[in-house]
N, C-alpha and C positions, 0 to 999 in steps of 0.2 A: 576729809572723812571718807574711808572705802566705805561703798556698799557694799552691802550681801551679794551672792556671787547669784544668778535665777536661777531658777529649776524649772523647766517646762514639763508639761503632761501635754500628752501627743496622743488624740483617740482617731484612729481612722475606722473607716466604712466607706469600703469599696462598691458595696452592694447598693447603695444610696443614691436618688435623684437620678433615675435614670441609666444607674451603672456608671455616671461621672462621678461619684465616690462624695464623701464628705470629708473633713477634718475638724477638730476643734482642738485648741492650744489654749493654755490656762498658764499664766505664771506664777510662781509660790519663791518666796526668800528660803525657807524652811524645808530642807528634806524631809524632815519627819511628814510636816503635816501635807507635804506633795506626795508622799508615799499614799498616807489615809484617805488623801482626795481620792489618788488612785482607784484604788481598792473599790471603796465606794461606787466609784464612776463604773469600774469593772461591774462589778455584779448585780448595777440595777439598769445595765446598759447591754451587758451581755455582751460586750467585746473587749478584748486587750486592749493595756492602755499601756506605752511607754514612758519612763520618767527621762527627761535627758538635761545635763549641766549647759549653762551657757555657750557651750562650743559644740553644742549637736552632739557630745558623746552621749552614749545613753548608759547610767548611770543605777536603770531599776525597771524591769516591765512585772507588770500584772496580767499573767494570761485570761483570758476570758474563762467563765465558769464552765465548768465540766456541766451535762444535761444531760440529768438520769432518764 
């Protein structure tokens, strides 16, 4: 049986702990619903969030939200 191929979400912050930066990675089977995580994560986070296929290409970013 293949599995599903992952999807990772990739949020960096550079500006974090000291200016040593953060990361967080999240795995999804589901483009769609790695897309939605995205988005989400984007705009209550206020930073870009990259989508990338199992081989580190990146496959979908959500830039961080414009601030009127």
């Amino acid at each position: 049986m293949n599995k599903p191929p992952l999807i990772f979400l990739n949020l960096s912050n550079p500006d974090t702990f000291s200016g040593t930066g953060s990361i967080i990675i999240l795995e999804y089977t589901d483009e769609d619903a790695a897309m939605r995580a995205a988005q989400k994560i984007a705009l209550e986070t206020g930073r870009s969030v990259t989508i990338r296929d199992e081989r580190a290409r990146v496959i979908g970013a959500v830039p961080a939200p414009s601030k009127h």
